[in-house]
C-alpha positions as CSV (number, residue, x, y, z in Angstrom):
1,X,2.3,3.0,-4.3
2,X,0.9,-0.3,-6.5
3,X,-2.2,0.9,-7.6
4,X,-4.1,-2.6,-7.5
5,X,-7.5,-1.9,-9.9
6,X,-9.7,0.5,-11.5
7,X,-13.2,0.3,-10.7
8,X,-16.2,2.2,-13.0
9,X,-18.6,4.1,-11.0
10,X,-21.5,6.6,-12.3
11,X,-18.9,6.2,-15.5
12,X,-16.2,7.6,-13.9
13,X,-12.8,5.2,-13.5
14,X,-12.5,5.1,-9.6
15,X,-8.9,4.2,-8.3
16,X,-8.9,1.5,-5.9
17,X,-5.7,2.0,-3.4
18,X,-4.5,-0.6,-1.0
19,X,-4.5,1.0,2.9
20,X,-1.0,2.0,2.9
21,X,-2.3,4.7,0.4
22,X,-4.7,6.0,3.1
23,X,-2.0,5.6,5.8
24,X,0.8,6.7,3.8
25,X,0.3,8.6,1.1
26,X,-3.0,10.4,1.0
27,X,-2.8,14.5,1.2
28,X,-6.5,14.7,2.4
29,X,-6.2,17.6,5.2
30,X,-6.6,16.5,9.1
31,X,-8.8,19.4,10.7
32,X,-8.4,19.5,14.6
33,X,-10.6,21.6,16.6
34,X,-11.0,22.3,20.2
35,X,-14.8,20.9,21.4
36,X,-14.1,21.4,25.5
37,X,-11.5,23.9,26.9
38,X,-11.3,22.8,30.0
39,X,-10.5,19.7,29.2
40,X,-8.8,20.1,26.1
41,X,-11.2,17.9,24.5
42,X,-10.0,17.5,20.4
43,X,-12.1,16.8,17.4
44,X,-10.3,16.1,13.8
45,X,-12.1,15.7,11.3
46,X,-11.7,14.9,7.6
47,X,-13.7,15.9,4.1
48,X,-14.7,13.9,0.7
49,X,-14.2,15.5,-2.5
50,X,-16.4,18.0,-3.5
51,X,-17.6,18.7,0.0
52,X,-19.9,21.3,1.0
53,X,-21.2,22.6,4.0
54,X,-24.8,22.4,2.6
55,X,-24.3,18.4,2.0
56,X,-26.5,16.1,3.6
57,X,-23.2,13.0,4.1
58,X,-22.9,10.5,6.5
59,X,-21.1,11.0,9.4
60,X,-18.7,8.1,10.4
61,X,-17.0,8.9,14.4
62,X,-14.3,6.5,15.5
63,X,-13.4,6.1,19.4
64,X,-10.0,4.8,19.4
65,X,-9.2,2.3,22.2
66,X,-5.6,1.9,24.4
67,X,-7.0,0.3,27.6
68,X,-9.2,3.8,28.5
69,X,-5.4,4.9,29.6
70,X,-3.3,5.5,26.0
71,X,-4.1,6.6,22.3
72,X,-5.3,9.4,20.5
73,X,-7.9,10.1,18.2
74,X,-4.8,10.3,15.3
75,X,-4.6,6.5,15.4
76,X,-7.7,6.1,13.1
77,X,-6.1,8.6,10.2
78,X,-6.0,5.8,8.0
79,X,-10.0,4.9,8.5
80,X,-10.9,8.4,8.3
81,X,-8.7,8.9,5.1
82,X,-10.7,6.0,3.8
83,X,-14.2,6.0,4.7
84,X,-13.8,10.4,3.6
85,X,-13.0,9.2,0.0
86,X,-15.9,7.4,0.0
87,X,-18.0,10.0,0.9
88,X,-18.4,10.4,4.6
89,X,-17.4,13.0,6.9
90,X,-15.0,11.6,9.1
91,X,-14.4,12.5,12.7
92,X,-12.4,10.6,15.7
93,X,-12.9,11.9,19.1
94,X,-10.8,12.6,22.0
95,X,-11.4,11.5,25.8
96,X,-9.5,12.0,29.0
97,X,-7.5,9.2,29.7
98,X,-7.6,7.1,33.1
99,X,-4.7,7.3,35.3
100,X,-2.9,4.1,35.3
101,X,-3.4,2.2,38.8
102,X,-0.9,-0.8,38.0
103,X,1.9,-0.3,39.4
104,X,5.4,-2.3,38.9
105,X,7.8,-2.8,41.7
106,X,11.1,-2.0,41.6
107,X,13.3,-4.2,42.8
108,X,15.8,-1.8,44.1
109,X,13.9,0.4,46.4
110,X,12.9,-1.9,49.8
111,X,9.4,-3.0,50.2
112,X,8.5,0.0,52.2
113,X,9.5,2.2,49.4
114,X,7.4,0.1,47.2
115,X,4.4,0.3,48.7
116,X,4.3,4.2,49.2
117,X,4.9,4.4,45.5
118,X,1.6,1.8,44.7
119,X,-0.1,3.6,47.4
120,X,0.7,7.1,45.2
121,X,-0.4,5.2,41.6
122,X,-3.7,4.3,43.6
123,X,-4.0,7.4,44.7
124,X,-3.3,9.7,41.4
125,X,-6.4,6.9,40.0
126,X,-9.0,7.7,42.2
127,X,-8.3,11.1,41.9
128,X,-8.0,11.1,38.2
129,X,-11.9,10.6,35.4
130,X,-13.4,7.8,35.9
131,X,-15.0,5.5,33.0
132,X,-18.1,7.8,33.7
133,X,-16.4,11.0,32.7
134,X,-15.1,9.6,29.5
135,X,-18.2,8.2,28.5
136,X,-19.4,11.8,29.1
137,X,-16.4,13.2,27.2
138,X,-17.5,11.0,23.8
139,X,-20.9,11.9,24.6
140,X,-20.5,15.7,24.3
141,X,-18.5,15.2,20.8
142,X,-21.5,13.2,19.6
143,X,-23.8,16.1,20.6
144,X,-21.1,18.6,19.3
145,X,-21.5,16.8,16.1
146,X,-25.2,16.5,15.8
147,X,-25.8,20.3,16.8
148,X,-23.1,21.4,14.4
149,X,-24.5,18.9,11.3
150,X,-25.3,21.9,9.3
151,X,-21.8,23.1,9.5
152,X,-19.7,19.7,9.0
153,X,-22.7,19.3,5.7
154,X,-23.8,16.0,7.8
155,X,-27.2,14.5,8.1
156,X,-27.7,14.6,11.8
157,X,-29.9,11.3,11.6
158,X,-26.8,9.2,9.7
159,X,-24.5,8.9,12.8
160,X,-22.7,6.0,12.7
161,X,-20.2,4.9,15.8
162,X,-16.7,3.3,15.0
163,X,-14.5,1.8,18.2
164,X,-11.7,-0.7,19.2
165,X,-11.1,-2.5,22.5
166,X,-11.8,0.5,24.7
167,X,-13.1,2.7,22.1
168,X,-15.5,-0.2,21.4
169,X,-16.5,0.2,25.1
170,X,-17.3,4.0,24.3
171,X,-18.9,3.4,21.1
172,X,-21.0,1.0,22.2
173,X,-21.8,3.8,25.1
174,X,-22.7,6.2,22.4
175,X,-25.5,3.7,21.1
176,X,-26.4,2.3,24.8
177,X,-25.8,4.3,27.6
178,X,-26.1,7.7,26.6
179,X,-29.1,10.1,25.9
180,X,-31.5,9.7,22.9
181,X,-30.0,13.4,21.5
182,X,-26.6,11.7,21.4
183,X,-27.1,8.0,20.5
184,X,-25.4,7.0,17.1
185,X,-27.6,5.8,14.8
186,X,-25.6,2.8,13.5
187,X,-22.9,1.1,15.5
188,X,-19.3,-0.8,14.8
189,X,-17.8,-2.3,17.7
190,X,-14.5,-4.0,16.9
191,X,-13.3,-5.9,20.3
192,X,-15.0,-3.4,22.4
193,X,-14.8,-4.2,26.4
194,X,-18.5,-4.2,26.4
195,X,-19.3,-6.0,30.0
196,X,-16.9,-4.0,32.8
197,X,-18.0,-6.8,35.4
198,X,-15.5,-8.7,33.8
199,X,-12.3,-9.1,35.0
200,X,-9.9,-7.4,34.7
201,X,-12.4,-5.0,33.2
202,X,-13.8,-4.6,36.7
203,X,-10.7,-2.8,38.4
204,X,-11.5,0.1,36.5
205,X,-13.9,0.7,38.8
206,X,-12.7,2.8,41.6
207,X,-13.2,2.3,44.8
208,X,-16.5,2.3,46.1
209,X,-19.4,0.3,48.2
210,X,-20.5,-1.8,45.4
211,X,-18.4,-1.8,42.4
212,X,-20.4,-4.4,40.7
213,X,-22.8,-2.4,40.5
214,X,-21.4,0.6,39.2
215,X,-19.2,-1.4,36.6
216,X,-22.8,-2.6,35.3
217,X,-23.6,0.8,35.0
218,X,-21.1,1.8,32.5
219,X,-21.5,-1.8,30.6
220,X,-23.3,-1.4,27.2
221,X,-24.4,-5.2,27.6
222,X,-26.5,-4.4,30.6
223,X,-28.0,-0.8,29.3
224,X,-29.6,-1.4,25.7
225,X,-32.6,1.0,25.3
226,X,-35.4,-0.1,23.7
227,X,-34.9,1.7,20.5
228,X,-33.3,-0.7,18.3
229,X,-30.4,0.5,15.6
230,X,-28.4,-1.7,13.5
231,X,-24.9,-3.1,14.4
232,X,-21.7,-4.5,13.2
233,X,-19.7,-6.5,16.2
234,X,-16.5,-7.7,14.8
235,X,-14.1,-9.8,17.2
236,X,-11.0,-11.9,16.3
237,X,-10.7,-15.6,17.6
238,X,-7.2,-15.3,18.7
239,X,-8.1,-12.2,20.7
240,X,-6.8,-13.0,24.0
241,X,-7.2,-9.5,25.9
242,X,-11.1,-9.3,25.5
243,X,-12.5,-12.6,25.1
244,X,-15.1,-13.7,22.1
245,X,-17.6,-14.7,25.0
246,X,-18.2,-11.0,25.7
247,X,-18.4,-10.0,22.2
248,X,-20.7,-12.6,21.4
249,X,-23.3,-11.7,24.6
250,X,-23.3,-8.2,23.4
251,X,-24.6,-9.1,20.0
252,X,-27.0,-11.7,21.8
253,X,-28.3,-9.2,24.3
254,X,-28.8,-6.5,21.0
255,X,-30.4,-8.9,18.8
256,X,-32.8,-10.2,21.8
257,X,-33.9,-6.6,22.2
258,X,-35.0,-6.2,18.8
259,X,-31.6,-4.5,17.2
260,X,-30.2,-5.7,13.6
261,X,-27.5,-7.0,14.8
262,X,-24.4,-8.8,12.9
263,X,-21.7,-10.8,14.6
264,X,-18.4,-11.7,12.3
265,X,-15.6,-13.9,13.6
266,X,-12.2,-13.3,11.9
267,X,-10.4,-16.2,12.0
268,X,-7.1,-16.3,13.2
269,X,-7.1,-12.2,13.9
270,X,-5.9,-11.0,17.4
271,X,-6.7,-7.9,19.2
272,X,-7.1,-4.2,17.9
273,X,-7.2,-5.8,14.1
274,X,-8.6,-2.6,12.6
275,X,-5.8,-0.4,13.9
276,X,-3.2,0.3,11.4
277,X,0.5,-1.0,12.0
278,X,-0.4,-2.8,15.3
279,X,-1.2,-6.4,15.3
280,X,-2.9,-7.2,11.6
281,X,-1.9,-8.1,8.6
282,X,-2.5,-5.4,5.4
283,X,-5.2,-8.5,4.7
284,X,-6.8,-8.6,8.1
285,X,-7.2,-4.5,8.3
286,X,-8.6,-4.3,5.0
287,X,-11.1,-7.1,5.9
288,X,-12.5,-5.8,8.8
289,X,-12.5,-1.8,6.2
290,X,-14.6,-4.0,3.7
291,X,-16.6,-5.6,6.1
292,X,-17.6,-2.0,7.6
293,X,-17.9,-0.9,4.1
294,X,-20.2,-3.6,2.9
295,X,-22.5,-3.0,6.1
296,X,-22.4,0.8,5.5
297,X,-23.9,0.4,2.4
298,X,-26.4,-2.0,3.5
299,X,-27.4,0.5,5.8
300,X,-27.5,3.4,3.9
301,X,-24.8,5.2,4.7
302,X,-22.8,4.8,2.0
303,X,-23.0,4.0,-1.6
304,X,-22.0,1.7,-4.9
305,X,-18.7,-0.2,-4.3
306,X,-16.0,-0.3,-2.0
307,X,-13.0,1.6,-3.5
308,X,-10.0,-0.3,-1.1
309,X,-8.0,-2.9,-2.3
310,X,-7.4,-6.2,-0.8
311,X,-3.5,-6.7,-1.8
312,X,-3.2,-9.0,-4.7
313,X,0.4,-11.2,-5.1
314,X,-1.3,-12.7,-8.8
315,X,1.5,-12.2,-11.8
316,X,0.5,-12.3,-15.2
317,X,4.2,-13.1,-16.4
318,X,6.3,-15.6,-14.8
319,X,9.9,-14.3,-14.6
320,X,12.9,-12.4,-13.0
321,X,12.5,-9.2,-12.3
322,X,15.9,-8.7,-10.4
323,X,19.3,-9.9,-11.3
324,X,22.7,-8.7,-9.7
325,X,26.4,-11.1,-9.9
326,X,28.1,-9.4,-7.9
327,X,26.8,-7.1,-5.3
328,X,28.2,-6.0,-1.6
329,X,26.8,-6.8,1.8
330,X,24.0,-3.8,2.7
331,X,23.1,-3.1,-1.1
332,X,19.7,-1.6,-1.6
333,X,17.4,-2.4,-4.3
334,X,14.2,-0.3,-5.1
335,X,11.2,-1.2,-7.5
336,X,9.5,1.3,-8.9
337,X,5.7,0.1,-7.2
338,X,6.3,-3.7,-4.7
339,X,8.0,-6.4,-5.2
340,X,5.8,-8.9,-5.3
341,X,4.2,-10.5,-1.9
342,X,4.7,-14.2,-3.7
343,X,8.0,-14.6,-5.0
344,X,11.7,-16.8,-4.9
345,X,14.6,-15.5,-4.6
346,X,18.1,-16.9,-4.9
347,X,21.5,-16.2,-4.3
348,X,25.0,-17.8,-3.3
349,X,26.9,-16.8,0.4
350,X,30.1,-17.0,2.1
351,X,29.9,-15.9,5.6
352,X,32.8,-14.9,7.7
353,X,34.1,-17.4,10.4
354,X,31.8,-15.4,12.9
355,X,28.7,-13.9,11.6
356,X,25.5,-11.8,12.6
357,X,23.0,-10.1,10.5
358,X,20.5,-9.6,8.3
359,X,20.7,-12.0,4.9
360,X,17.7,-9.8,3.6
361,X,14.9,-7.6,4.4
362,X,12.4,-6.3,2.5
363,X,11.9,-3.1,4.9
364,X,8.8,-1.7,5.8
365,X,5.7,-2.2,8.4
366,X,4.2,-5.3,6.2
367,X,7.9,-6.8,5.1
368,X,10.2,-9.5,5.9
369,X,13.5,-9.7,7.7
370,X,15.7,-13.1,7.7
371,X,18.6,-12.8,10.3
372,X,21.3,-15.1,9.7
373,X,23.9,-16.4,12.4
374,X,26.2,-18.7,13.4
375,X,24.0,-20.9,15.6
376,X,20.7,-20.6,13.1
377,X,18.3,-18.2,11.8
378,X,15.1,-16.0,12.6
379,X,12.9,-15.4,10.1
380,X,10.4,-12.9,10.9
381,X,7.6,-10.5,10.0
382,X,4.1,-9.1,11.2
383,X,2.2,-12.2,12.7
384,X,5.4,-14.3,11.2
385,X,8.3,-16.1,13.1
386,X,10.3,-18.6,12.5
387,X,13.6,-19.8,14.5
388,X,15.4,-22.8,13.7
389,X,18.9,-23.6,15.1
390,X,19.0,-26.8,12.5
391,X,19.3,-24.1,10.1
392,X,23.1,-22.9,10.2
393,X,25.0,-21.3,6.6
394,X,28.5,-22.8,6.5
395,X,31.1,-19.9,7.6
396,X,33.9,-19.3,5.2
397,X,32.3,-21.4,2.4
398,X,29.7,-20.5,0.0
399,X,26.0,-21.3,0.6
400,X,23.7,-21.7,-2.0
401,X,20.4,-20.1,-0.8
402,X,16.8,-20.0,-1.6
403,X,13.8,-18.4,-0.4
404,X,10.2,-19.1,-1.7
405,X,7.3,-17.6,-0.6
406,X,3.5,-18.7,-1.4
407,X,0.1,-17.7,-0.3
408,X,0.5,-20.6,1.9
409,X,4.0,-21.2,2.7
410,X,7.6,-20.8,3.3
411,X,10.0,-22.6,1.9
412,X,13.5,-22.0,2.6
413,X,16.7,-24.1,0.7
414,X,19.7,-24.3,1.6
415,X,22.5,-26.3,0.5
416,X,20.0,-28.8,-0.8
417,X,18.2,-29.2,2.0
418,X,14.8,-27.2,2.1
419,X,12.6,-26.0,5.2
420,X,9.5,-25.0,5.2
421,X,6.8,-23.1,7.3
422,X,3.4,-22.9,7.2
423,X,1.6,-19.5,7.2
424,X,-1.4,-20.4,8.3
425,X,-2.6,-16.9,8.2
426,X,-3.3,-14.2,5.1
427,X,-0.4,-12.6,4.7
428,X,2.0,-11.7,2.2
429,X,5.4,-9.7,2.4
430,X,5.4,-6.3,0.7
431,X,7.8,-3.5,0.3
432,X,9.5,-1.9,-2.8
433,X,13.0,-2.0,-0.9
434,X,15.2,-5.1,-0.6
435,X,18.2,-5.1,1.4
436,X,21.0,-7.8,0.8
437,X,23.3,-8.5,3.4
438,X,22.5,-5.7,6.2
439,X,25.0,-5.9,9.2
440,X,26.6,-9.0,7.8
441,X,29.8,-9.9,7.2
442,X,29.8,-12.1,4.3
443,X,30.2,-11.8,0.5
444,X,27.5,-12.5,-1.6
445,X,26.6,-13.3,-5.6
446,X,24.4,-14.2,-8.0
447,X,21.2,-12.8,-7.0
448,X,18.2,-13.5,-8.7
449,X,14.5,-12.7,-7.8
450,X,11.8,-14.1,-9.5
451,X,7.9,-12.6,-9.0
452,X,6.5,-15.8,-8.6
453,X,6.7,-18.9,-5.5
454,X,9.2,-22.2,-7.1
């Protein structure tokens, strides 16, 4: 794992890991314990250093979203990992789930049969919590938390609230909705579905004589109590499953009744951007980390600097750092921390008369595949794809390749005629695993790979 800097705090060197370590790598124990038996309601937790039960830390609770009808507390590992080895006590909480009401006909059972089945899904919805009963199920972890502050080493007045899409509905709930002996002190809503009269927010709701009503009920945006808090709401302007118009009317409505509220607008991000491995970048993720950091701190929650790196693709020597002349299709090469997330790489390619397959990948959740076939390419990665049929290596005769990758840009050469793609996003390709050839039958030489962009 590329350790990316050092930083000096109270004199002590301080490592500063990219997320992957908190994702990937980090041994920091999970605790799980069991808050509600009867309806197996799950707590983890996770410790800083030198933890002990008569500390006075932060707490930091995450709500993880999945539409109020998927996910699991697990999802927010990474965060927990992260915000623990800065000093916090980290928790994520577990609801009950709605029973999913959509149902999806099937085209080979006859209307009638269709129909009894959606009338079963509505039925098994009804019957199943409602939004009510998993705002109450985040509400009695909050007041599990504060009642057992002594025991988790917590200050009970230094709660602060972390959730996404859903779970920014229920954290939002925890500083709205609930009562004063279980409100967060300090709240985070990434993308939170914070008006339910919304559609398709709204169908939520079951079944009743005004659903309006009710939906307004469990809406943060209609409840705020007069005690203001401070808050972080965090929304991405390519989020198109809960729209920027409700995020920004939540922090309106907060900062009209008094609260410090801050609204940030990440530029080019898309839904559920703080979850690990979903839709962001490594970039986007550990913005939104530093963001919550930086307003942590401000806060008083936390303290001195943030100790996650963003990834840096700078080189201080310009040259190649893999060479191979002959090699065989499927050949894996490892470095021993990344190969860098700027780089060019080169190589010559004779593909059989039919071909289909991968001319490289650099594996991993934040890497790069390029497919290769004999109709064109895809070129693809998180947030990254390209497909060009203009694009086409010459079967049975050899290709002279080159890829070139920039902060900015794509450039791809081949045969002497280059292609190239803008990225118009933060993001860079990294993985200490490169894959020549996978699935494709071809013979390939002269590799080269140089750690910078040409």
């Amino acid at each position: 794992m590329k350790l990316f800097s050092l930083l000096i705090m109270f004199g002590t060197i301080v490592q500063a890991n990219d997320l992957r370590y908190f994702a990937e790598h980090d041994k920091r124990e999970i605790k799980s314990e069991i808050i509600d038996s009867e309806h197996q309601l799950r707590l983890i937790s996770s410790l800083p250093e030198n933890w002990q039960e008569s500390d006075k830390r932060p707490a930091f609770v995450f709500i993880h979203g999945g539409g109020w009808v998927a996910g699991e507390p697990e999802n927010f590992i990474p965060q927990m990992r992260y915000f623990a080895s800065r000093g916090a006590v980290c928790f994520s909480v577990n609801y009950r789930l709605l029973k999913p009401k959509n149902y999806r006909w099937n085209k080979k059972l006859s209307d009638e049969e269709n129909k009894i089945n959606e009338q079963k899904k509505l039925q098994e919805f009804i019957a199943g919590p409602s939004l009510t009963e998993l705002i109450s199920d985040c509400e009695k972890a909050m007041l599990h938390i504060r009642k057992n502050a002594s025991s988790y080493g917590i200050d009970p007045k230094r709660l602060i609230v972390i959730g996404d899409s859903a779970g920014g509905h229920l954290a939002s709930c925890m500083a709205t909705i609930v009562k004063a002996e279980a409100r967060a002190n300090t709240l985070v809503d990434c993308n939170g579905i914070t008006d339910v009269t919304y559609d398709p927010w709204i169908n939520n709701i079951k079944p009743c004589n005004d659903q309006l009503a009710k939906a307004k009920q469990v809406s943060p945006v209609f409840n705020i109590p007069t005690q203001p808090i401070p808050a972080l709401i965090l929304h991405g302007d390519q989020d198109f499953i809960v729209v920027e118009k409700m995020a920004r009317e939540f922090h309106n409505a907060l900062y009209s009744k008094g609260y410090s509220s801050e609204f940030k607008l990440y530029k080019g991000a898309r839904h559920a951007f703080i979850v690990y491995n979903y839709s962001a970048t490594l970039e986007e993720m550990t913005q939104c980390l530093l963001d919550i950091d930086a307003f942590a701190v401000k806060h008083n929650f936390l303290s001195g600097q943030a100790t996650l790196a963003m990834p840096d693709y700078s080189v201080a020597d310009q040259k190649i750092i893999l060479q191979a002349a002959e090699l065989k299709t499927g050949q894996e090469f490892k470095y021993a921390k990344d190969f860098p997330g700027q780089f060019t790489l080169s190589l010559k390619i004779k593909p059989e008369k039919k071909f289909n397959g991968s001319l490289l990948q650099l594996s991993g959740n934040f890497g790069l595949n390029h497919k290769v076939h004999n109709n064109g390419h895809d070129l693809s990665s998180r947030r990254f794809r390209q497909r060009n049929k203009g694009f086409k290596l010459i079967a049975e005769q050899w290709n002279d390749y080159q890829l070139a990758v920039s902060n900015d840009k794509v450039v791809i050469t081949l045969n002497g005629q280059t292609t190239e793609y803008e990225k118009n996003l933060p993001l860079g390709f990294i993985s200490n695993t490169l894959i020549i050839g996978k699935g494709l039958k071809a013979e390939v030489k002269d590799l080269k790979l140089y750690n910078y962009p040409f």
